[in-house]
mmCIF file as Biopython writes it, N, C-alpha, C and O atoms, coordinates in Angstrom:
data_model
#
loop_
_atom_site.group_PDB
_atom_site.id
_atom_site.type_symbol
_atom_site.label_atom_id
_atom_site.label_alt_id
_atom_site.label_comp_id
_atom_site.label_asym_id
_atom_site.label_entity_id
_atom_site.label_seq_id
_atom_site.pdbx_PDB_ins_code
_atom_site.Cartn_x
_atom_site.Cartn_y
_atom_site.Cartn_z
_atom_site.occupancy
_atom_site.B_iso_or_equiv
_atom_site.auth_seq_id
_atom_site.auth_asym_id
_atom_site.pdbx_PDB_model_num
ATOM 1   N N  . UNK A ? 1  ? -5.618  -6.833  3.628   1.0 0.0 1  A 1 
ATOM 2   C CA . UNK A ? 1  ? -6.757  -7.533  4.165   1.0 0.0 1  A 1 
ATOM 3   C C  . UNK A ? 1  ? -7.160  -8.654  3.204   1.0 0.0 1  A 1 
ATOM 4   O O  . UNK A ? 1  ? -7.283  -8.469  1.993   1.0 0.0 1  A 1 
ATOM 5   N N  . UNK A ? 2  ? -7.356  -9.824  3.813   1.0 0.0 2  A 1 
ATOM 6   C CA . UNK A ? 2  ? -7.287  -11.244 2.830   1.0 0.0 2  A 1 
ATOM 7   C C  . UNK A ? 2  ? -9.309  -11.442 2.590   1.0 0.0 2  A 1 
ATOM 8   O O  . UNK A ? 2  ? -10.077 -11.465 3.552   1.0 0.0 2  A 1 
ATOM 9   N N  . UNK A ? 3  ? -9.653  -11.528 1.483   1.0 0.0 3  A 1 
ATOM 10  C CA . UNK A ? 3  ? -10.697 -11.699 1.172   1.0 0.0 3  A 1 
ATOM 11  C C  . UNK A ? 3  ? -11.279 -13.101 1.858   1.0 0.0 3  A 1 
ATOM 12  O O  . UNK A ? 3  ? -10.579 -14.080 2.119   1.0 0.0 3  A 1 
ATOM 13  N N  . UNK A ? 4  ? -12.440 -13.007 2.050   1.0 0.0 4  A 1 
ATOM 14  C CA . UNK A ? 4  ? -13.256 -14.300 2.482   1.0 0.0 4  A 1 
ATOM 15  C C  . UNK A ? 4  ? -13.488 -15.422 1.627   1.0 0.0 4  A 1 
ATOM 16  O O  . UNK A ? 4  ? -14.658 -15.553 1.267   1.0 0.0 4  A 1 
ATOM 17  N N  . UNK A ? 5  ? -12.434 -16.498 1.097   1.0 0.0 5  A 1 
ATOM 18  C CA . UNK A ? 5  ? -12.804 -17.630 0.301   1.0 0.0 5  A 1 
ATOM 19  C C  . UNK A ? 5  ? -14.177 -17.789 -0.396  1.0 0.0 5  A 1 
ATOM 20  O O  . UNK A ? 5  ? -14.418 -17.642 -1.594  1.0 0.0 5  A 1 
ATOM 21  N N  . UNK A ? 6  ? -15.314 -18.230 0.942   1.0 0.0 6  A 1 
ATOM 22  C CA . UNK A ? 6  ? -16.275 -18.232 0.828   1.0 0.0 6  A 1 
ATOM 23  C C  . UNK A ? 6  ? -17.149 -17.667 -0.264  1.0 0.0 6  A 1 
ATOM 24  O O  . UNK A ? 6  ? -17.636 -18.118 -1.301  1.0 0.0 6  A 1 
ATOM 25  N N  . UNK A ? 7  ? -17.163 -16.314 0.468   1.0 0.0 7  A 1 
ATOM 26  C CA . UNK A ? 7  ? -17.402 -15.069 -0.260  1.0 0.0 7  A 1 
ATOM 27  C C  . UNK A ? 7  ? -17.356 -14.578 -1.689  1.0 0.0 7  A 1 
ATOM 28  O O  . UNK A ? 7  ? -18.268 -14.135 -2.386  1.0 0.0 7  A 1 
ATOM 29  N N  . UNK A ? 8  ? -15.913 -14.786 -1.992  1.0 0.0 8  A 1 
ATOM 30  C CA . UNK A ? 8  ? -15.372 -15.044 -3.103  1.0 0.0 8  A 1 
ATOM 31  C C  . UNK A ? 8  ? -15.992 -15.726 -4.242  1.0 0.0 8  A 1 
ATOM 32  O O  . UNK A ? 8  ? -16.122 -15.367 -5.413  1.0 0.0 8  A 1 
ATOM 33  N N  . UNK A ? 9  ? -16.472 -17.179 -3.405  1.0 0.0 9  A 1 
ATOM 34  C CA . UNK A ? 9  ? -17.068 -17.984 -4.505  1.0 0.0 9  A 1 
ATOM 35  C C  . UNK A ? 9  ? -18.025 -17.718 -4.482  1.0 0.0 9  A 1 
ATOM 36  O O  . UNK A ? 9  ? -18.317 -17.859 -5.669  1.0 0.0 9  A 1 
ATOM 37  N N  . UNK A ? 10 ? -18.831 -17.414 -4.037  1.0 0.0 10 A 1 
ATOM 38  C CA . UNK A ? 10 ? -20.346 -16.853 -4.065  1.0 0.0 10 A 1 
ATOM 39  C C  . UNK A ? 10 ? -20.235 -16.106 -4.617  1.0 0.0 10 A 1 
ATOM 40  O O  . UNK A ? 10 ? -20.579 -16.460 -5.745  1.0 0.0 10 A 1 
ATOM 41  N N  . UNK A ? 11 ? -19.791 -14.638 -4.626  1.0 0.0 11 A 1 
ATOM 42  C CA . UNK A ? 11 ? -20.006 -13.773 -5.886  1.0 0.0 11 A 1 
ATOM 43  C C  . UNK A ? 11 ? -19.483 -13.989 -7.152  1.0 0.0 11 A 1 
ATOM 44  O O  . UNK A ? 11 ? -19.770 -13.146 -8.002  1.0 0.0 11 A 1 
ATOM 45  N N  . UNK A ? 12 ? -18.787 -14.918 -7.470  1.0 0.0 12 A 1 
ATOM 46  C CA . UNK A ? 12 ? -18.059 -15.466 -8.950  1.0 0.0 12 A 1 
ATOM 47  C C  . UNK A ? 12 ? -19.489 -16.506 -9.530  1.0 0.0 12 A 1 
ATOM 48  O O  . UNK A ? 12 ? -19.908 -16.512 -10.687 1.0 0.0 12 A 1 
ATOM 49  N N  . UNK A ? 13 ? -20.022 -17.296 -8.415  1.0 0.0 13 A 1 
ATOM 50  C CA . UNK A ? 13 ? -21.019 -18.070 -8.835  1.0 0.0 13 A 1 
ATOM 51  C C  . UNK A ? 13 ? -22.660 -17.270 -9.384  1.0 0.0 13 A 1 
ATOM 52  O O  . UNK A ? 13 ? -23.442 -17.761 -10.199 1.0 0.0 13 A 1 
ATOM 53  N N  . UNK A ? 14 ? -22.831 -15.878 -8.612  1.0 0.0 14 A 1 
ATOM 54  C CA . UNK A ? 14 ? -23.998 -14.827 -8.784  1.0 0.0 14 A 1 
ATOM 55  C C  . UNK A ? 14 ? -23.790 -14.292 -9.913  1.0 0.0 14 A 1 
ATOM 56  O O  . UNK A ? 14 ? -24.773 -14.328 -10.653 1.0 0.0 14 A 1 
ATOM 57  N N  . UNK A ? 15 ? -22.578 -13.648 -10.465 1.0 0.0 15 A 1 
ATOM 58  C CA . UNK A ? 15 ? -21.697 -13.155 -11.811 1.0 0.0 15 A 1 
ATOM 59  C C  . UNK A ? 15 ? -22.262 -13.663 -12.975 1.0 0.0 15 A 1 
ATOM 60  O O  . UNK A ? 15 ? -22.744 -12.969 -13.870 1.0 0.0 15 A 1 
ATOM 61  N N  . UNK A ? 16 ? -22.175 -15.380 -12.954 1.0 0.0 16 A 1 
ATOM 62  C CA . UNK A ? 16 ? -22.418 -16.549 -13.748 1.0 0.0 16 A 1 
ATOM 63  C C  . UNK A ? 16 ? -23.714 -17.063 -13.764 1.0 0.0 16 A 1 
ATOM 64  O O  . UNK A ? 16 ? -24.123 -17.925 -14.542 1.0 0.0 16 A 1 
ATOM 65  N N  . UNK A ? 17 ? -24.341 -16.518 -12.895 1.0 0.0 17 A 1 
ATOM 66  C CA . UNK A ? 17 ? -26.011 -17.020 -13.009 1.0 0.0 17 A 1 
ATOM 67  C C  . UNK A ? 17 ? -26.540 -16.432 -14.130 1.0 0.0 17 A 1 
ATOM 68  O O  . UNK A ? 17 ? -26.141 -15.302 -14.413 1.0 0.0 17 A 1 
ATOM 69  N N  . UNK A ? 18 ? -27.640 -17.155 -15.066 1.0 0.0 18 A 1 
ATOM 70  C CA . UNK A ? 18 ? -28.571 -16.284 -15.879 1.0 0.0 18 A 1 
ATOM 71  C C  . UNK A ? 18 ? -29.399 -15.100 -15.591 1.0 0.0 18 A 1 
ATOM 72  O O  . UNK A ? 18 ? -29.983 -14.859 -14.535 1.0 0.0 18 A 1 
ATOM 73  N N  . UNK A ? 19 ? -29.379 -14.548 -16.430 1.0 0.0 19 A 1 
ATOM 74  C CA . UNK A ? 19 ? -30.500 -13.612 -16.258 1.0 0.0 19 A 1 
ATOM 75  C C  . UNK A ? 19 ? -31.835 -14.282 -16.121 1.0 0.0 19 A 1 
ATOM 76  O O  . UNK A ? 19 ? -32.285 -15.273 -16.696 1.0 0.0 19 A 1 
ATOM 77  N N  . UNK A ? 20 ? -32.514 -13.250 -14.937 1.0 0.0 20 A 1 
ATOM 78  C CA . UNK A ? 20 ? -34.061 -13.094 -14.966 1.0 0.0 20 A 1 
ATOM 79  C C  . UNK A ? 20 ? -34.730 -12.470 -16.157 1.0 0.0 20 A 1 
ATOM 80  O O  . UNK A ? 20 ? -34.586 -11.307 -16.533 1.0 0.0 20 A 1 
ATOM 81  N N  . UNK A ? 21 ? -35.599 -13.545 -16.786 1.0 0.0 21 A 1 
ATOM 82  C CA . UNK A ? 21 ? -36.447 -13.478 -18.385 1.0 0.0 21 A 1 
ATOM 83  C C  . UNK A ? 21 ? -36.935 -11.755 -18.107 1.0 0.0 21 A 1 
ATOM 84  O O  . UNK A ? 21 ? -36.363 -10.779 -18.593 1.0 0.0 21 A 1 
ATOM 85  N N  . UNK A ? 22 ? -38.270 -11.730 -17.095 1.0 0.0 22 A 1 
ATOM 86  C CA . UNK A ? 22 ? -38.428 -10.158 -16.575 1.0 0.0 22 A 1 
ATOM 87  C C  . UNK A ? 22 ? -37.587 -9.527  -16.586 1.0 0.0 22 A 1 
ATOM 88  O O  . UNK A ? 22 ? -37.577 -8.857  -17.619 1.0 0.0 22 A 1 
ATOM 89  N N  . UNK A ? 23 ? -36.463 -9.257  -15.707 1.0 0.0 23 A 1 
ATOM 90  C CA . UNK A ? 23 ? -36.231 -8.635  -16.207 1.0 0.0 23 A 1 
ATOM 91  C C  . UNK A ? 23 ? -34.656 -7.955  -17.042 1.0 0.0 23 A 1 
ATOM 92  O O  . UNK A ? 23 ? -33.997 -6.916  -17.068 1.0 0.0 23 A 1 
ATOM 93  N N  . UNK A ? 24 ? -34.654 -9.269  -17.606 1.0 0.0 24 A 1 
ATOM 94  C CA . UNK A ? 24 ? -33.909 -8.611  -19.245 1.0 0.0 24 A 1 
ATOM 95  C C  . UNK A ? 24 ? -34.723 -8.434  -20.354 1.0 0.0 24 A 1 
ATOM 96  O O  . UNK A ? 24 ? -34.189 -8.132  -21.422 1.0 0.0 24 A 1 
ATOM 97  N N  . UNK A ? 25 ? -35.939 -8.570  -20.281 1.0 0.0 25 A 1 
ATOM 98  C CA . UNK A ? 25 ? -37.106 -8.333  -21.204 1.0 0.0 25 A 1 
ATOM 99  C C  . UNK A ? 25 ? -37.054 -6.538  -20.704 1.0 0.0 25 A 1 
ATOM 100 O O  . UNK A ? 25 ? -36.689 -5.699  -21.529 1.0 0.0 25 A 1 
ATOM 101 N N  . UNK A ? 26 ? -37.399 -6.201  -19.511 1.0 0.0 26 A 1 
ATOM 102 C CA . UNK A ? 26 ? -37.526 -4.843  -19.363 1.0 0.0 26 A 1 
ATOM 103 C C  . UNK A ? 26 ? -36.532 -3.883  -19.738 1.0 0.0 26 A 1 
ATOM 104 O O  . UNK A ? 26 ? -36.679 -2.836  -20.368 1.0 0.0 26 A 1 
ATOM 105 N N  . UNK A ? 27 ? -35.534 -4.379  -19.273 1.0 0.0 27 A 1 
ATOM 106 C CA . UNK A ? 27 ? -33.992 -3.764  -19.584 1.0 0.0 27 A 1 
ATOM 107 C C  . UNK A ? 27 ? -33.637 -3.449  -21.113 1.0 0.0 27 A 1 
ATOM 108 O O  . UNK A ? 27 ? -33.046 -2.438  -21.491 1.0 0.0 27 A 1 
ATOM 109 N N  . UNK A ? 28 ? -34.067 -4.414  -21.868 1.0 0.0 28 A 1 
ATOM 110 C CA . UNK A ? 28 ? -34.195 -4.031  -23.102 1.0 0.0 28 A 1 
ATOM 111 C C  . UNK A ? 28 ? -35.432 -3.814  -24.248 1.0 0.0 28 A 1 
ATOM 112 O O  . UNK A ? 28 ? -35.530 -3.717  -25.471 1.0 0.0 28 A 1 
ATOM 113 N N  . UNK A ? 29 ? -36.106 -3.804  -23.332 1.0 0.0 29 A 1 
ATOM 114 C CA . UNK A ? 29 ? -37.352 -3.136  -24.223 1.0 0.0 29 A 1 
ATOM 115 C C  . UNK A ? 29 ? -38.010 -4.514  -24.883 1.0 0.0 29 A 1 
ATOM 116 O O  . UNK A ? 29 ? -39.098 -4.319  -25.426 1.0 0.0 29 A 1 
ATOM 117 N N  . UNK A ? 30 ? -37.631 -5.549  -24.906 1.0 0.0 30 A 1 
ATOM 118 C CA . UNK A ? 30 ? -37.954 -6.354  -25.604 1.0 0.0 30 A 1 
ATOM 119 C C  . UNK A ? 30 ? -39.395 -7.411  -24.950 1.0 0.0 30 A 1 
ATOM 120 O O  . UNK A ? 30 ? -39.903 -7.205  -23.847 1.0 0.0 30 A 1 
ATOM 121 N N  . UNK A ? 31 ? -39.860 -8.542  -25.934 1.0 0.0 31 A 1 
ATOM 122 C CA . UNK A ? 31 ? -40.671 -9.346  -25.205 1.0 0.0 31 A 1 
ATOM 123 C C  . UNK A ? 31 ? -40.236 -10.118 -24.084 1.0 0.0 31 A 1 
ATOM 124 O O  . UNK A ? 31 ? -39.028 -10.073 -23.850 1.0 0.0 31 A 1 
ATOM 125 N N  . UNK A ? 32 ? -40.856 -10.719 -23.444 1.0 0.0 32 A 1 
ATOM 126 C CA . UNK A ? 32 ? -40.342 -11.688 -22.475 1.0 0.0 32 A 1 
ATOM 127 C C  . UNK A ? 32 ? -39.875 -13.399 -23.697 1.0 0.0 32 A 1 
ATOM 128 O O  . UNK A ? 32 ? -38.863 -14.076 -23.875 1.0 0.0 32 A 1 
ATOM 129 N N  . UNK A ? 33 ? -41.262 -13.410 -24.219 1.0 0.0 33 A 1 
ATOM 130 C CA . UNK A ? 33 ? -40.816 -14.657 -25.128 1.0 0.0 33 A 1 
ATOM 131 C C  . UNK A ? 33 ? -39.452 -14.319 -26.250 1.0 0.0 33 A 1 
ATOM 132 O O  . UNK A ? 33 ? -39.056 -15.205 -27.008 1.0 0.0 33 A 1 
ATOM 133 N N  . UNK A ? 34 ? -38.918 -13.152 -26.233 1.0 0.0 34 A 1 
ATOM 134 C CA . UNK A ? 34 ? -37.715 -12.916 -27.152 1.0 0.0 34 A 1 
ATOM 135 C C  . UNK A ? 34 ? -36.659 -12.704 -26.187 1.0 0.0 34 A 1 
ATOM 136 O O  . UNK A ? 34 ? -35.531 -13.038 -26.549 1.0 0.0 34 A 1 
ATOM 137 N N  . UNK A ? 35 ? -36.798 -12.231 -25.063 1.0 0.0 35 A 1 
ATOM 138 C CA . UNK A ? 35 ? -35.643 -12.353 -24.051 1.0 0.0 35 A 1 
ATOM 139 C C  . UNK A ? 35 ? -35.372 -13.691 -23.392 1.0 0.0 35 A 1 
ATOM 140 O O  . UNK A ? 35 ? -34.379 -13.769 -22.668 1.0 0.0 35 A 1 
ATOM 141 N N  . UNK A ? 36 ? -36.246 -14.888 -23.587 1.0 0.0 36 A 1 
ATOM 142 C CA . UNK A ? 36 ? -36.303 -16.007 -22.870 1.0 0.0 36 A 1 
ATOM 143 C C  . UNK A ? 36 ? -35.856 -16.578 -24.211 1.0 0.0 36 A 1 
ATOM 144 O O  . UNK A ? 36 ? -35.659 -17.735 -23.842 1.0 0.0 36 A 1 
ATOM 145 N N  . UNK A ? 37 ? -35.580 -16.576 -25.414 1.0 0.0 37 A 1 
ATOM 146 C CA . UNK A ? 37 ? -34.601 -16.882 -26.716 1.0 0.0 37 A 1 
ATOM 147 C C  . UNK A ? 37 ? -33.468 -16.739 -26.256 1.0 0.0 37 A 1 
ATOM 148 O O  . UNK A ? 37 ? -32.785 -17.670 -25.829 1.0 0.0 37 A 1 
ATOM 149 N N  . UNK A ? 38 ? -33.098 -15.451 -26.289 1.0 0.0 38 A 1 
ATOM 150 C CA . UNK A ? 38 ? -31.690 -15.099 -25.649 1.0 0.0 38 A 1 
ATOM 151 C C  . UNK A ? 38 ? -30.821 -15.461 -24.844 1.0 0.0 38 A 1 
ATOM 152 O O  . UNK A ? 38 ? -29.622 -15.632 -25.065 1.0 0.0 38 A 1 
ATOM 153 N N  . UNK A ? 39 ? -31.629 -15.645 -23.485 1.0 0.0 39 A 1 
ATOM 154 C CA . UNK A ? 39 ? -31.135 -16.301 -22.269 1.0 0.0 39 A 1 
ATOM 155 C C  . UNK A ? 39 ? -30.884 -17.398 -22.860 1.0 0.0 39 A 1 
ATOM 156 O O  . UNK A ? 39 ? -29.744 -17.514 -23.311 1.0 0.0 39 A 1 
ATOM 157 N N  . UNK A ? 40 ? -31.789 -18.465 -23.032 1.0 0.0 40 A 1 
ATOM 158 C CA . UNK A ? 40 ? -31.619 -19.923 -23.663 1.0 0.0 40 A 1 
ATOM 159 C C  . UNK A ? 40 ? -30.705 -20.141 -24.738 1.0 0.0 40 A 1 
ATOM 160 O O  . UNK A ? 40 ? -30.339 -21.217 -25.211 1.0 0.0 40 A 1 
ATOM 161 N N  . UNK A ? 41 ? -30.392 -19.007 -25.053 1.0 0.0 41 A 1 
ATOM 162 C CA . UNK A ? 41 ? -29.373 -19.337 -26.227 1.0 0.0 41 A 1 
ATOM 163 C C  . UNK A ? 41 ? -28.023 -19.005 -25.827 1.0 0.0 41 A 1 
ATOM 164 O O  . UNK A ? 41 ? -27.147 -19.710 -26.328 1.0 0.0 41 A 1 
ATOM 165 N N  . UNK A ? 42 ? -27.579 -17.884 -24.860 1.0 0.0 42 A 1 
ATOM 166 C CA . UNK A ? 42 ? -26.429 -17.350 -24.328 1.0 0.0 42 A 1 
ATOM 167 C C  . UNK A ? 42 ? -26.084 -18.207 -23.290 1.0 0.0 42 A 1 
ATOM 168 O O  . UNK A ? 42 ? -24.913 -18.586 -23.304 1.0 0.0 42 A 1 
ATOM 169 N N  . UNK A ? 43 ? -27.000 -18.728 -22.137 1.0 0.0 43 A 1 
ATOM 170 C CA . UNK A ? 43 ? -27.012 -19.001 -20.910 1.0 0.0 43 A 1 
ATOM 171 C C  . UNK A ? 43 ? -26.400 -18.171 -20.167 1.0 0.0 43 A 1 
ATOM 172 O O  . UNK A ? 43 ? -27.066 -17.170 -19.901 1.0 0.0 43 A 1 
ATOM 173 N N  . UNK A ? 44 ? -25.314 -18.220 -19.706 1.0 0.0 44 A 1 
ATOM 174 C CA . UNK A ? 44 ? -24.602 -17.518 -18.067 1.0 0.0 44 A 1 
ATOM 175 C C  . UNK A ? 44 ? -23.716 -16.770 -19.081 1.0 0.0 44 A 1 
ATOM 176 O O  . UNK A ? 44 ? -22.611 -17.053 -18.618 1.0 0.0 44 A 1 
ATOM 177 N N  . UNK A ? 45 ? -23.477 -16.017 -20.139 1.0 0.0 45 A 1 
ATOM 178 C CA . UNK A ? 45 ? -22.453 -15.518 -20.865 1.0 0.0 45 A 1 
ATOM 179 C C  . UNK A ? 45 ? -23.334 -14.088 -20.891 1.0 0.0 45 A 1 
ATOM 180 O O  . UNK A ? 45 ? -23.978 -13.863 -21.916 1.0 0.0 45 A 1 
ATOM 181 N N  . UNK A ? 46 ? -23.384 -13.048 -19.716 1.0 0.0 46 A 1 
ATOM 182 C CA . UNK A ? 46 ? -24.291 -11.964 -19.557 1.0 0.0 46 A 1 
ATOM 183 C C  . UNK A ? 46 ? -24.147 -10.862 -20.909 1.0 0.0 46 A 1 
ATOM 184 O O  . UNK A ? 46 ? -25.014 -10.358 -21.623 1.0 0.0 46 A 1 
ATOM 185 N N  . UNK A ? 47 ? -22.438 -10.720 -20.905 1.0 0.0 47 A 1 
ATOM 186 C CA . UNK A ? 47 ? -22.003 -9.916  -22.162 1.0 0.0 47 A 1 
ATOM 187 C C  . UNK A ? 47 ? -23.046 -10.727 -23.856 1.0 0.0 47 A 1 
ATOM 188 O O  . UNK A ? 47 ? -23.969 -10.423 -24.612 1.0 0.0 47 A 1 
ATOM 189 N N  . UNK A ? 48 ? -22.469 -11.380 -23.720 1.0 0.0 48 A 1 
ATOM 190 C CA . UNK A ? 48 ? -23.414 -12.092 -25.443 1.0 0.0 48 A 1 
ATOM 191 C C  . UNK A ? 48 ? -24.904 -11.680 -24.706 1.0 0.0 48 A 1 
ATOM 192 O O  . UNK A ? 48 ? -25.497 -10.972 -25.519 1.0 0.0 48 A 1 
ATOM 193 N N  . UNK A ? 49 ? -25.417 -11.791 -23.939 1.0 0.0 49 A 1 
ATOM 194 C CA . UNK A ? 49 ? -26.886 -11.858 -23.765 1.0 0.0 49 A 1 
ATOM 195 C C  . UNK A ? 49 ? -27.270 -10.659 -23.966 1.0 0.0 49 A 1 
ATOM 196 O O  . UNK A ? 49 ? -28.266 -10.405 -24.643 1.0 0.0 49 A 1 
ATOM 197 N N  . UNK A ? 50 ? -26.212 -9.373  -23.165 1.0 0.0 50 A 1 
ATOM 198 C CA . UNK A ? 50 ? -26.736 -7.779  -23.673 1.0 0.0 50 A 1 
ATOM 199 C C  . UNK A ? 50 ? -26.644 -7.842  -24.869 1.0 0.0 50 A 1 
ATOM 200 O O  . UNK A ? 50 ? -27.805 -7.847  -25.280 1.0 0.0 50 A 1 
ATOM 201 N N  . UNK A ? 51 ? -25.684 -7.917  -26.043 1.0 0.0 51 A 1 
ATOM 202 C CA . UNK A ? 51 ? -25.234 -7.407  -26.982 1.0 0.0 51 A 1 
ATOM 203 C C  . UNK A ? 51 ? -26.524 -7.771  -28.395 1.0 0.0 51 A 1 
ATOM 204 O O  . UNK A ? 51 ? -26.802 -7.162  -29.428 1.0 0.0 51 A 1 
ATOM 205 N N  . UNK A ? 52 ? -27.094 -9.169  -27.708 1.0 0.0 52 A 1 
ATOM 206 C CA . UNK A ? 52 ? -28.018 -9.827  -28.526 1.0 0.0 52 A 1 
ATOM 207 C C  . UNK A ? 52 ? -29.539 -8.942  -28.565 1.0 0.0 52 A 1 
ATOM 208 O O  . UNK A ? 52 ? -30.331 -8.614  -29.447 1.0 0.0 52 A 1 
ATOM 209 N N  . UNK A ? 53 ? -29.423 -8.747  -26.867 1.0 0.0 53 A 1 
ATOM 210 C CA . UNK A ? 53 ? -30.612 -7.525  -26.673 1.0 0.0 53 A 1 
ATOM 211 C C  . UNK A ? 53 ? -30.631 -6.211  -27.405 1.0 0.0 53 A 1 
ATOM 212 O O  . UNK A ? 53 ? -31.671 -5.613  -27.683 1.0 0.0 53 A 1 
ATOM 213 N N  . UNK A ? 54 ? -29.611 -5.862  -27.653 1.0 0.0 54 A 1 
ATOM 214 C CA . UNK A ? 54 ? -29.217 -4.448  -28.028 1.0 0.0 54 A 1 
ATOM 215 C C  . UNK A ? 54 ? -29.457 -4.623  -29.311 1.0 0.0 54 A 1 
ATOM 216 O O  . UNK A ? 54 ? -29.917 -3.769  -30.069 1.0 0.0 54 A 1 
ATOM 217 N N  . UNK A ? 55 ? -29.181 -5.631  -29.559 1.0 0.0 55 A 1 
ATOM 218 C CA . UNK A ? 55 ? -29.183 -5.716  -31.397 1.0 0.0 55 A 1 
ATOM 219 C C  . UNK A ? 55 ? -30.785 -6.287  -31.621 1.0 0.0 55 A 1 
ATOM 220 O O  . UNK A ? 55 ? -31.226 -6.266  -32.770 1.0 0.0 55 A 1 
ATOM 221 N N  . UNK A ? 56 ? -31.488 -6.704  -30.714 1.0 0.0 56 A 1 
ATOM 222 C CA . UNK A ? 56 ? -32.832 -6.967  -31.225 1.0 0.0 56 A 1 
ATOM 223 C C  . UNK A ? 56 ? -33.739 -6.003  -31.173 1.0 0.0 56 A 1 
ATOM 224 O O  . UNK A ? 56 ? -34.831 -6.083  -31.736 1.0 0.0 56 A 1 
ATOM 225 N N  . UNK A ? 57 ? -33.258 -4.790  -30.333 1.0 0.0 57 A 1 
ATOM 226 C CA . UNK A ? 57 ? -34.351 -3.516  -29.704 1.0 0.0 57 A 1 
ATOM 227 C C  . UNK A ? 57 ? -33.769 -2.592  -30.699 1.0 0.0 57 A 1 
ATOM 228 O O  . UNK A ? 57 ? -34.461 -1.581  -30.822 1.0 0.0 57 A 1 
ATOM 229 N N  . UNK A ? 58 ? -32.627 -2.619  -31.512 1.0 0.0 58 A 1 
ATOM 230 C CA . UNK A ? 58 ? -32.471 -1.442  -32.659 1.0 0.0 58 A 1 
ATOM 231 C C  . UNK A ? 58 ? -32.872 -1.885  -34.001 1.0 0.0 58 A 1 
ATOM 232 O O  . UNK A ? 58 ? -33.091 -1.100  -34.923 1.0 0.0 58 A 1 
ATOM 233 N N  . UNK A ? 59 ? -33.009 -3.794  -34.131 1.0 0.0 59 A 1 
ATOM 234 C CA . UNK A ? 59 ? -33.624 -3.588  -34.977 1.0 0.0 59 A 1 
ATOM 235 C C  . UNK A ? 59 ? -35.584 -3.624  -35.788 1.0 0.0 59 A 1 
ATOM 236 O O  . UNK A ? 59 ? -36.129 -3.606  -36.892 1.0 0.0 59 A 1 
ATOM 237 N N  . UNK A ? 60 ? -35.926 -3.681  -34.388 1.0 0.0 60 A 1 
ATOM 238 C CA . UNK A ? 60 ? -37.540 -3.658  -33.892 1.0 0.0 60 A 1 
ATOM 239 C C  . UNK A ? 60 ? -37.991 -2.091  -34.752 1.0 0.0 60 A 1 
ATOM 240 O O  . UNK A ? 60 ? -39.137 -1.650  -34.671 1.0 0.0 60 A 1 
#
């Protein structure tokens, strides 16, 4: 069964969107003004954006 082109690109393009400041602030315990660092600093690279979270909420 042949996937929907379309489709395809739409979820590769949703993948690549930034995170919502809310909530990757919630997700990691962190501020909104320290998760809105993050985002702005990672952009669409979701992996670097957790790893940055993870490392700011263990060392809080």
């Amino acid at each position: 069964m042949r996937r929907d082109p379309l489709t395809e690109r739409e979820t590769r393009r949703k993948i690549s969107d930034p995170y919502d400041v809310d909530y990757f602030a919630k997700k990691h315990g962190i501020s909104s003004k320290d998760a809105s660092r993050i985002i702005n600093l990672h952009r669409s690279d979701r992996d670097s954006s957790d790893r940055a979270g993870y490392q700011l909420k263990s060392t809080l």
